[in-house]
VOTI-864518 format. One line per field, with one value per atom (N, C-alpha, C): atom name; x, y, z. Coordinates in Angstrom, 3 decimals, decimal comma. Layout:
REM residues N
site: c(CA/...)
X: c(X/...)
Y: c(Y/...)
Z: c(Z/...)
//
This chain:
REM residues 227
site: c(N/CA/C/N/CA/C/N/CA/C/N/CA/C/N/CA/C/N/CA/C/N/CA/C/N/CA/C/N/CA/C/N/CA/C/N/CA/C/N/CA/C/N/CA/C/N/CA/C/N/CA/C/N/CA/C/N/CA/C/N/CA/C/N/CA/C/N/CA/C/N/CA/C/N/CA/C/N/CA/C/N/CA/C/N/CA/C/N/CA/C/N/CA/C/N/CA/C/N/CA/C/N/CA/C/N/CA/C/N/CA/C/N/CA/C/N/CA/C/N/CA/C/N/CA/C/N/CA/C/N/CA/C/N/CA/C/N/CA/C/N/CA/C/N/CA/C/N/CA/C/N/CA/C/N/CA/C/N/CA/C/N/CA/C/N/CA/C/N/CA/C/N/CA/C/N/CA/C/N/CA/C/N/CA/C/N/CA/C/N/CA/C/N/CA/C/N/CA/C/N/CA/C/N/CA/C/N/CA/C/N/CA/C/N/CA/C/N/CA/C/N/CA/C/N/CA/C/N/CA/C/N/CA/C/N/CA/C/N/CA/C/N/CA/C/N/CA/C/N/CA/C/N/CA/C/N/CA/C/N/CA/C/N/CA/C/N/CA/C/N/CA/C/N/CA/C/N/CA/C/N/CA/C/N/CA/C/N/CA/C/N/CA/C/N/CA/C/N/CA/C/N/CA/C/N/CA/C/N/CA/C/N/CA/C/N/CA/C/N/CA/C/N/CA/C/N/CA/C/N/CA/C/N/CA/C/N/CA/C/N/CA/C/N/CA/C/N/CA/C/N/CA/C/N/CA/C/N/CA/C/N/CA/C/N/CA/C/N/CA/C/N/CA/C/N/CA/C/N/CA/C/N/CA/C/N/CA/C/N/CA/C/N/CA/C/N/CA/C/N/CA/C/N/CA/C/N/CA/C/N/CA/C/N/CA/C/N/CA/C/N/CA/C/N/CA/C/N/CA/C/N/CA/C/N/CA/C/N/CA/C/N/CA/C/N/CA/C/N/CA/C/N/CA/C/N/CA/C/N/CA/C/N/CA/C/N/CA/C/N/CA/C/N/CA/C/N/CA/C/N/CA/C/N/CA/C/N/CA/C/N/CA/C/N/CA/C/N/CA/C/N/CA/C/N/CA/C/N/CA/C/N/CA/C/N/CA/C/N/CA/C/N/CA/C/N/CA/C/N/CA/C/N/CA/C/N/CA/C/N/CA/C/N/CA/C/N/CA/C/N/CA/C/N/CA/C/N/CA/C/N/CA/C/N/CA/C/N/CA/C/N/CA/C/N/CA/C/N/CA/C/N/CA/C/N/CA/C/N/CA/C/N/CA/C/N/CA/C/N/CA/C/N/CA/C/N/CA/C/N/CA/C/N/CA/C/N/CA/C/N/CA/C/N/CA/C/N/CA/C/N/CA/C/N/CA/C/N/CA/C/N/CA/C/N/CA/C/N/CA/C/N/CA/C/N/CA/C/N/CA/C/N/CA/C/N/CA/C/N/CA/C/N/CA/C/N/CA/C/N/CA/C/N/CA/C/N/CA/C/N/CA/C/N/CA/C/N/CA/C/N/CA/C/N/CA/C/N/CA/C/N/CA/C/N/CA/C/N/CA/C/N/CA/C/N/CA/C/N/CA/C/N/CA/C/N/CA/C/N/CA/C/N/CA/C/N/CA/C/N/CA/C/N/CA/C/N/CA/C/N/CA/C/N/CA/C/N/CA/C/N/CA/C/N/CA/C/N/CA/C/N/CA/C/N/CA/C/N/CA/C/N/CA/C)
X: c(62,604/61,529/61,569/60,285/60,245/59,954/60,983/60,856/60,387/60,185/59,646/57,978/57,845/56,162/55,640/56,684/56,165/55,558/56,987/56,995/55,777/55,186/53,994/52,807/53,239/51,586/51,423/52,907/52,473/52,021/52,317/52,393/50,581/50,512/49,366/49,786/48,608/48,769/49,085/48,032/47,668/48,498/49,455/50,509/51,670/51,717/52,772/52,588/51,618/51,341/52,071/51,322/51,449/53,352/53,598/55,381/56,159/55,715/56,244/56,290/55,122/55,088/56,151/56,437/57,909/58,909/59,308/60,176/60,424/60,016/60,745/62,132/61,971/63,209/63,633/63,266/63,489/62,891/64,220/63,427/63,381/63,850/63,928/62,571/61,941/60,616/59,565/59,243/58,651/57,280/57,117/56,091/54,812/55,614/54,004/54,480/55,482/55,287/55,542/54,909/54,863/56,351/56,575/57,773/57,854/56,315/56,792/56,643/55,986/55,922/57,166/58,077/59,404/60,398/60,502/60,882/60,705/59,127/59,035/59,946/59,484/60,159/61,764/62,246/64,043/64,053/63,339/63,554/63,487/62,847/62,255/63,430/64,017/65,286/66,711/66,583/67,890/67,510/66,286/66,291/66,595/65,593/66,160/67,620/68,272/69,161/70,502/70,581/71,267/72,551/73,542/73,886/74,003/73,796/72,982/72,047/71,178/69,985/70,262/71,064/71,517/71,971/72,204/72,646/71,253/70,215/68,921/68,144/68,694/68,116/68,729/67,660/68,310/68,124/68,634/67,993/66,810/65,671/65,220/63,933/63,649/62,769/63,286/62,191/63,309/62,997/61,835/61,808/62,950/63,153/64,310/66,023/66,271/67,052/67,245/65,857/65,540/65,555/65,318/65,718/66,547/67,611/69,366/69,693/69,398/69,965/69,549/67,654/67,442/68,269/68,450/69,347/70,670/71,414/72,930/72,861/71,599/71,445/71,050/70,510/69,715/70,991/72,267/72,913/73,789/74,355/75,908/76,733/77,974/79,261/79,952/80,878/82,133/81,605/82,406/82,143/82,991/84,207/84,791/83,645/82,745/82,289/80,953/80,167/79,263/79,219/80,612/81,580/81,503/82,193/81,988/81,000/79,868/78,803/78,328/78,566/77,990/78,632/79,410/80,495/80,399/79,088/78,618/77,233/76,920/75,455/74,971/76,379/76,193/76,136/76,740/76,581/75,048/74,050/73,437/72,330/72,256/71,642/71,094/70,047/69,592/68,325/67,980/67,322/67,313/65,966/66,371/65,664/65,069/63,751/65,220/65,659/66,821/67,710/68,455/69,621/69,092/68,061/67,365/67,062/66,643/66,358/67,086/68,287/69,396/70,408/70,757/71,418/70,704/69,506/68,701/68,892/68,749/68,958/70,070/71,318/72,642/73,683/72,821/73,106/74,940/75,572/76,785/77,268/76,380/77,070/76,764/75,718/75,329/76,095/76,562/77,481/78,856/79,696/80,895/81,205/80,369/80,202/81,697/82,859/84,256/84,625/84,584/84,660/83,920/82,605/81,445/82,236/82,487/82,541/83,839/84,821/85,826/85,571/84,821/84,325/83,588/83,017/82,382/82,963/84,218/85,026/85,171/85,892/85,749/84,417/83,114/81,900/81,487/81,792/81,722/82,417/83,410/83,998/83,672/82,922/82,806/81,529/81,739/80,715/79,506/79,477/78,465/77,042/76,008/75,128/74,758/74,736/73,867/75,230/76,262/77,371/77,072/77,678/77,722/76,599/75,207/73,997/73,890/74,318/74,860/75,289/76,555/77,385/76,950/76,292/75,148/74,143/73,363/72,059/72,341/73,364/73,944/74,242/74,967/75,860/74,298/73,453/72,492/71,196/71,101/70,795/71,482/73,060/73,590/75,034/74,891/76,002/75,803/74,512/73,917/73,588/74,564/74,677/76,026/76,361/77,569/78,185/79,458/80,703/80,998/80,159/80,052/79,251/78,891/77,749/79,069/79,703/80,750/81,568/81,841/82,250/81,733/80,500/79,176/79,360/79,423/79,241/80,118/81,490/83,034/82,271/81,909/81,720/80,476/79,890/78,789/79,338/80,365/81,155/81,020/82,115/82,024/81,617/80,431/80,187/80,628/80,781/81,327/80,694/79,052/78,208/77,000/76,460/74,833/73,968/74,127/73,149/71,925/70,896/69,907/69,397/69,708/69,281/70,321/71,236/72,635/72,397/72,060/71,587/70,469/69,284/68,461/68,966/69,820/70,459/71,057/71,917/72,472/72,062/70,658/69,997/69,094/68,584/67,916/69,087/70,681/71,385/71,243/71,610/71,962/70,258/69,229/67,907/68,261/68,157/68,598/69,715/70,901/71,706/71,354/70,010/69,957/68,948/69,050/68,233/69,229/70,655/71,230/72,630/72,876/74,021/73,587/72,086/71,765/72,743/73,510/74,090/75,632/75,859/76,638/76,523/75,212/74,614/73,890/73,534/73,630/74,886/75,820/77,264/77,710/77,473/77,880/77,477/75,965/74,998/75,516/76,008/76,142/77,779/78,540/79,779/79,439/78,596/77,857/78,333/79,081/79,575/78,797/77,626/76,978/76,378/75,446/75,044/73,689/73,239/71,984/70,522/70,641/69,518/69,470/71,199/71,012/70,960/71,558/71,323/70,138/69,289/67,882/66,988/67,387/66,648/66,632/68,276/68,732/67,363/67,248/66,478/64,959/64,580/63,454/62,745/64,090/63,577/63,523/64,207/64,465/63,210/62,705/61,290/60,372/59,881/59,092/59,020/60,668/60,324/59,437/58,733/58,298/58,948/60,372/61,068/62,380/62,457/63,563/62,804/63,841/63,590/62,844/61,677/61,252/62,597/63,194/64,290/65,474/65,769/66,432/66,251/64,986/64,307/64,007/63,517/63,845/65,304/66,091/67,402/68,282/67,266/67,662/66,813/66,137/65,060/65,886/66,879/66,883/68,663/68,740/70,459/69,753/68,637/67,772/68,781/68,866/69,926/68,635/69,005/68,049/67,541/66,334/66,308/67,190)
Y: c(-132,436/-132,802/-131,907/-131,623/-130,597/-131,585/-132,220/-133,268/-133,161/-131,564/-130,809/-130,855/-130,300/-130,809/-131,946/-133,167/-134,533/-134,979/-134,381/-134,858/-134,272/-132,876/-132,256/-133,227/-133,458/-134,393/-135,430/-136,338/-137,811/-137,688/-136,288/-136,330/-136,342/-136,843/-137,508/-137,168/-136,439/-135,379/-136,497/-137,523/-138,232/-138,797/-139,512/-140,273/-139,256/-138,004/-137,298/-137,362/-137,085/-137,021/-138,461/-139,549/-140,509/-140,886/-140,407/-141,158/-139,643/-138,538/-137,571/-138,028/-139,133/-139,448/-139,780/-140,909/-141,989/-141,070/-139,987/-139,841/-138,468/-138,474/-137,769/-136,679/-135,479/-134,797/-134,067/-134,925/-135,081/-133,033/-132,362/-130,934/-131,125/-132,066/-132,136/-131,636/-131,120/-130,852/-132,960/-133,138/-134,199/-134,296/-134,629/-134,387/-135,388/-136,246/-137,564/-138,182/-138,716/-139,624/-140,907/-142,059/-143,210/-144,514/-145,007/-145,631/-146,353/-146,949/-147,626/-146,709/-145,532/-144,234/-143,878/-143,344/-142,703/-144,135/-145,149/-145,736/-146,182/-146,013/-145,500/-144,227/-142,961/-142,336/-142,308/-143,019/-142,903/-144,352/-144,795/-145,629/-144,672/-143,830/-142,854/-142,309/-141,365/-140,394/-140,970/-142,114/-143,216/-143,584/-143,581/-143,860/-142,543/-141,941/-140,171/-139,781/-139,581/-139,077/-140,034/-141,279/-141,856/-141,001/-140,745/-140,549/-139,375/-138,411/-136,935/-136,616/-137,649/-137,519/-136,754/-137,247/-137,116/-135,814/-134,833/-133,499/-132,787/-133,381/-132,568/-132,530/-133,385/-133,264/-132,491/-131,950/-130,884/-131,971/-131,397/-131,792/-130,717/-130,443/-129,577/-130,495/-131,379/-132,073/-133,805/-134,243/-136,182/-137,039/-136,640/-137,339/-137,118/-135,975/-135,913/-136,260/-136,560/-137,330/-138,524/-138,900/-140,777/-141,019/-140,194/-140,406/-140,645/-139,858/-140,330/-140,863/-141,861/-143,109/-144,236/-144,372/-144,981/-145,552/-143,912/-143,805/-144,143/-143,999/-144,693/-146,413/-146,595/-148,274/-149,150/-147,966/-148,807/-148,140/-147,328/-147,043/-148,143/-148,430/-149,254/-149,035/-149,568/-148,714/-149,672/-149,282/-150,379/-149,973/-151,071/-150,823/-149,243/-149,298/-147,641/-146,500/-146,372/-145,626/-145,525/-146,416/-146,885/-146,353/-146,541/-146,195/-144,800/-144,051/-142,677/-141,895/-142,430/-142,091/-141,907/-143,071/-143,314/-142,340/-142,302/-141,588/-139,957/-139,814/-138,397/-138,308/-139,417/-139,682/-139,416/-140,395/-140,886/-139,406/-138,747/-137,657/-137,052/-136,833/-136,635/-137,426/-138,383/-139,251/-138,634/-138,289/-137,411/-138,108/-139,845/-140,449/-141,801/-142,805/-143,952/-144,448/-143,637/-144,043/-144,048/-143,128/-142,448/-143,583/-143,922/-144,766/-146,347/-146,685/-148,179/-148,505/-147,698/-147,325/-147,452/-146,611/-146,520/-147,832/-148,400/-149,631/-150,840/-151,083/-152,088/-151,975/-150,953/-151,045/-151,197/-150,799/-150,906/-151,965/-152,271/-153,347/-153,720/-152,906/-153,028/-154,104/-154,091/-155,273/-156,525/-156,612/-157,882/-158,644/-157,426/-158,326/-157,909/-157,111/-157,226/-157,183/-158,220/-157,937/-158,272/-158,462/-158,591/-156,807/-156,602/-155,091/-153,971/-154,277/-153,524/-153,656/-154,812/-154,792/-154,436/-154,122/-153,705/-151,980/-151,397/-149,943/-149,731/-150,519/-150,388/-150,240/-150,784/-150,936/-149,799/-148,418/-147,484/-147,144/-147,292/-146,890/-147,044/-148,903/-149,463/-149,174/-148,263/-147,366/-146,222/-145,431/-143,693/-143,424/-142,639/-142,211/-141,855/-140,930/-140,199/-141,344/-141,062/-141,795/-142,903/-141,756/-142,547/-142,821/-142,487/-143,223/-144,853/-144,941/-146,560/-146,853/-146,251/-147,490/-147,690/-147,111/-147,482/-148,548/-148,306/-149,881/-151,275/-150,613/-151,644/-152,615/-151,652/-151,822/-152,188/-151,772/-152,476/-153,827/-154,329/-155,535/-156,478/-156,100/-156,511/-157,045/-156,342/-156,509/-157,347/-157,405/-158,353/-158,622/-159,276/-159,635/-160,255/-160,803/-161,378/-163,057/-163,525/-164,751/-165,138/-166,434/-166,612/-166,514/-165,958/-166,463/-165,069/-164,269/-162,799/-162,586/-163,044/-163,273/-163,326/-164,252/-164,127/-163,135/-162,070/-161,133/-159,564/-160,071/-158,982/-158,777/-159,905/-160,009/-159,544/-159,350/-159,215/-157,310/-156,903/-155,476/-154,561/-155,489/-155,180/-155,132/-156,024/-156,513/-154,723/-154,014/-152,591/-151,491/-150,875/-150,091/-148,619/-147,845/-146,328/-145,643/-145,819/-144,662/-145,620/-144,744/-144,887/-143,947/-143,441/-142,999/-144,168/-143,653/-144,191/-145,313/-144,678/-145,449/-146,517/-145,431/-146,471/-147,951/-148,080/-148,826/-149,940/-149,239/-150,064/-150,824/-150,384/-150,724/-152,248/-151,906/-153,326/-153,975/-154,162/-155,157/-155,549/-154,730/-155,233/-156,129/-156,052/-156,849/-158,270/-158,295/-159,485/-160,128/-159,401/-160,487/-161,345/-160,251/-161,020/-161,709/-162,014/-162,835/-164,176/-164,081/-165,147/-166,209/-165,540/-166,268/-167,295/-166,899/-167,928/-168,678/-167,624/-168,129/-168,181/-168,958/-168,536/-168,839/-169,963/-170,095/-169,127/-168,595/-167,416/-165,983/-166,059/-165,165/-165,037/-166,086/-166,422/-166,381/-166,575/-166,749/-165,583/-164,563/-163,080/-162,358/-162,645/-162,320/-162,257/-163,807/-164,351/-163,123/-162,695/-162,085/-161,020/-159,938/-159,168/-158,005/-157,766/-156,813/-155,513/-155,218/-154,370/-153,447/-152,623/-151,848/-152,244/-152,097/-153,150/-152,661/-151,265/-151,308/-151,886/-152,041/-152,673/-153,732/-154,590/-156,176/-156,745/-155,911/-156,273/-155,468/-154,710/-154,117/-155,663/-156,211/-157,473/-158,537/-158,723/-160,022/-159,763/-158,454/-158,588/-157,956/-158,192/-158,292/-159,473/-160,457/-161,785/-161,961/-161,760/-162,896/-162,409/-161,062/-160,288/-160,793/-161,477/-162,677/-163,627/-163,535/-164,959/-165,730/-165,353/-166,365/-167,041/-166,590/-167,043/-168,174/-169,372/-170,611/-170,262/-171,448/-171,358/-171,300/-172,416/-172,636/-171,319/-170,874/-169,736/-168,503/-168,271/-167,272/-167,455/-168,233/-169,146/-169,338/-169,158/-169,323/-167,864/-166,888/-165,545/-165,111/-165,270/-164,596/-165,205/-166,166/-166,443/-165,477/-164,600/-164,012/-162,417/-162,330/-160,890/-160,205/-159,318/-158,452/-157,686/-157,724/-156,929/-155,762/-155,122/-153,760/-152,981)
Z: c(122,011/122,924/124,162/124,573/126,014/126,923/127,729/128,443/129,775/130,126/131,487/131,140/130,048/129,239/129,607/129,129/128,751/130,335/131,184/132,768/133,606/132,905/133,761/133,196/132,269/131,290/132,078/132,666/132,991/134,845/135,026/136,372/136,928/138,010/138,797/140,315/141,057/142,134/143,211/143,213/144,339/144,269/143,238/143,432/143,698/143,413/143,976/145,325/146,076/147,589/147,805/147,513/148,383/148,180/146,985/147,141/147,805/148,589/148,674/150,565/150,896/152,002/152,389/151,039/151,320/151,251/151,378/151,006/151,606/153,163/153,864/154,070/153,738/153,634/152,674/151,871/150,138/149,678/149,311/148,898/147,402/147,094/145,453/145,277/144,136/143,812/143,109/143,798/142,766/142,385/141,004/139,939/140,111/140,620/140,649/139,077/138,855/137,279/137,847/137,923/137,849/137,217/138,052/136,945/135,941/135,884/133,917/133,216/133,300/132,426/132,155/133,480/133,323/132,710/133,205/132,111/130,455/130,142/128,855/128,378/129,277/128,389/128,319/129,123/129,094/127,855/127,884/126,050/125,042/125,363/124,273/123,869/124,984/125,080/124,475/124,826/124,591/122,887/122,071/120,959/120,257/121,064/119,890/120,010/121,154/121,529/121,581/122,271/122,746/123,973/124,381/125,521/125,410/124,734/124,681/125,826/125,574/126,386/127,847/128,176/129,753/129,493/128,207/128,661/128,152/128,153/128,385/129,198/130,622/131,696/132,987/133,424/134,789/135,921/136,960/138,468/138,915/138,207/138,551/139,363/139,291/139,764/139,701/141,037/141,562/140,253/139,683/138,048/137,232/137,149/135,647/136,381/137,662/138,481/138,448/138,234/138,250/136,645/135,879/134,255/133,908/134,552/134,095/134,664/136,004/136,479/135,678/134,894/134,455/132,630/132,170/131,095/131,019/132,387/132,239/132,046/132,749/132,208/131,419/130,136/129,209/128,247/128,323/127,543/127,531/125,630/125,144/126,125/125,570/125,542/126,740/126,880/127,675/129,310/129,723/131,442/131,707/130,874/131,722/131,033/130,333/129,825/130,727/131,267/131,809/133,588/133,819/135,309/135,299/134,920/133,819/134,346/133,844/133,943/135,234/135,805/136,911/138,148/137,711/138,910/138,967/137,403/137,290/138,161/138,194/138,478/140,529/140,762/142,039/143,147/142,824/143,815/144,014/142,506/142,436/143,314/143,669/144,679/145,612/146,071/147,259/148,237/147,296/148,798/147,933/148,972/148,576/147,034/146,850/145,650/144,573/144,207/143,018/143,549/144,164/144,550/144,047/144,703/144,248/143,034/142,202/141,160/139,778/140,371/139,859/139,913/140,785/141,520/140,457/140,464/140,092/139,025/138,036/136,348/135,987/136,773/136,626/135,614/134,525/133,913/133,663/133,596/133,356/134,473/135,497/136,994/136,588/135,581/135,290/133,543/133,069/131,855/132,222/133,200/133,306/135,254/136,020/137,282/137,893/137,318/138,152/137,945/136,939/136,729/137,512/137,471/138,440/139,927/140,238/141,733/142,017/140,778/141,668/141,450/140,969/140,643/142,016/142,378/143,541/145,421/144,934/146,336/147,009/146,622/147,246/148,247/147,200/147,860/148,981/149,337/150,010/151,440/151,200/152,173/152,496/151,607/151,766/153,105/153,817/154,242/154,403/153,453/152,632/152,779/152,985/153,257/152,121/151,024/149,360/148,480/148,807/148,225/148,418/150,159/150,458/150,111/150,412/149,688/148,506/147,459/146,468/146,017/146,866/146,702/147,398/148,590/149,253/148,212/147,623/146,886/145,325/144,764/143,459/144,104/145,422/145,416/145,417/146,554/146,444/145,553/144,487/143,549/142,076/142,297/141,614/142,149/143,305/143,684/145,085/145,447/146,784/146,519/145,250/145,318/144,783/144,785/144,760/143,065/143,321/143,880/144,589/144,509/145,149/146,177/146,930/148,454/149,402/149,584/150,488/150,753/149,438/149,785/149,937/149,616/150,342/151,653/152,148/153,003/153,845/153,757/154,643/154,449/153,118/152,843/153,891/154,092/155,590/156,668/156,812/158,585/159,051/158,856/159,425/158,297/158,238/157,445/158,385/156,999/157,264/157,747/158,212/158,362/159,067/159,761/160,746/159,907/159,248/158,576/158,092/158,421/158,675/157,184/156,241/154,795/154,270/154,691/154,735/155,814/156,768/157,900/156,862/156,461/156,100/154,634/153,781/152,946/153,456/154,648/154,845/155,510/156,178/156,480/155,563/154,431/153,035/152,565/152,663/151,673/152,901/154,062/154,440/154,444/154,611/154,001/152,554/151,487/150,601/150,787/150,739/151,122/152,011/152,247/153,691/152,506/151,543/150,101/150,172/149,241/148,695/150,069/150,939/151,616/153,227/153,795/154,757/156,208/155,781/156,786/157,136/155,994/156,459/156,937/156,486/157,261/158,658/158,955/160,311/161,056/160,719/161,492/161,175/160,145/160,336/160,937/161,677/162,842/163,840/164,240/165,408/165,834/164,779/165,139/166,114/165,811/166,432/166,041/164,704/164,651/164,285/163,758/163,465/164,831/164,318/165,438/165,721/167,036/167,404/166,411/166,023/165,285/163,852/163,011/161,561/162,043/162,766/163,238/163,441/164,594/164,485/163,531/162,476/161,294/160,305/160,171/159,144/159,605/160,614/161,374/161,256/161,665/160,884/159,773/159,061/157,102/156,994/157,508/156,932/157,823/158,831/159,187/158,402/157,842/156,903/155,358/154,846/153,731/153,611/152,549/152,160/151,849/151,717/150,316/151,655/152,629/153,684/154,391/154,008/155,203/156,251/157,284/157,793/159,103/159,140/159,913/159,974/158,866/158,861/159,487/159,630/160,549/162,038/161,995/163,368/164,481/163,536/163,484/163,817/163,461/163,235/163,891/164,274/165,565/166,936/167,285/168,267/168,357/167,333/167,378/167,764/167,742/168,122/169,744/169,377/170,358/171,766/172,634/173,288/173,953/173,590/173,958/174,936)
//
């Protein structure tokens, strides 16, 4: 398969513009392919190929980037094989579209998540901007309720980096979190340990929910730090 072909066919200008907006910085080249498309075709790749696939894709463009994050997650195989992968993958990370993306399909967190999260611990330390959101945005995505929320949560107390995505990463996790554990997240607020822009970034994601207590926000609008 000419999967640079397939990727010019599905690509669409106006949607390249408008996600090239989001995505500030970004020199990757990107094509405009849509994501149930590119997830069609990484079913596709994963049936012809199976974990091959991933050695017919370049980084030559943020599509065929976002293919093999999508492909490490629809692939078999054991959690160390899965880890593996990932640990080929993660450097490759170059903004937030590829990292979220990637994080969210991550299925291995969801059938072996004591394993995932201890693969994840380092991350949770590294600097590097799209490392920690990584480990941010996987925990978040399966690990922002219990018996693993509580210790999301200790993993936010001091993060490694101000980098800016990294920042919005962990006020996207303690919104979600304010889902299932709101009152610890209020009292991880109240510590003050973050920096005043992820703290008041956390506070107003959670008033921007539909899905966060009326009282909870309320609650979290009054821990708002001041200009």
């Amino acid at each position: 398969m000419d999967i640079k072909a397939r990727l010019a066919q599905l690509a669409d200008e106006k949607y390249r513009l408008f996600s090239a907006a989001l995505l500030p910085g970004v020199s990757t080249p990107l094509l405009g392919v849509r994501m149930p498309a590119l997830r069609q075709l990484a079913k596709e790749l994963v049936r012809r190929y199976g974990e091959e696939a991933l050695l017919h894709l370049t980084q030559d463009s943020l599509e065929e980037i976002m293919l093999q994050g999508i492909i490490i997650g629809l692939l078999k195989g054991t959690p160390q094989e899965a880890f593996k992968r990932a640990e080929t993958f993660i450097p490759r990370i170059n903004c937030w579209s590829v990292c979220d993306c990637f994080c969210a399909g991550f299925t291995t967190a969801r059938t072996h998540p004591q394993e995932t999260w201890e693969f994840l611990q380092p991350y949770f330390k590294d600097k590097r901007e799209y490392f920690f959101r990584t480990a941010v945005v996987t925990g978040l995505f399966h690990f922002a309720k219990p018996p693993y929320a509580a210790r999301l949560i200790q993993r936010l107390k001091t993060p490694p980096t101000q980098a800016f995505y990294a920042q919005m990463a962990v006020a996207w996790a303690l919104a979600e979190l304010a889902l299932s554990v709101p009152q610890e997240v209020l009292a991880f607020l109240q510590q003050n340990t973050l920096d005043k822009f992820t703290h008041n970034k956390a506070i107003q994601k959670m008033q921007e929910s539909f899905r966060v207590l009326p009282e909870v926000k309320e609650a979290a609008h009054a821990l708002r730090r001041p200009r």
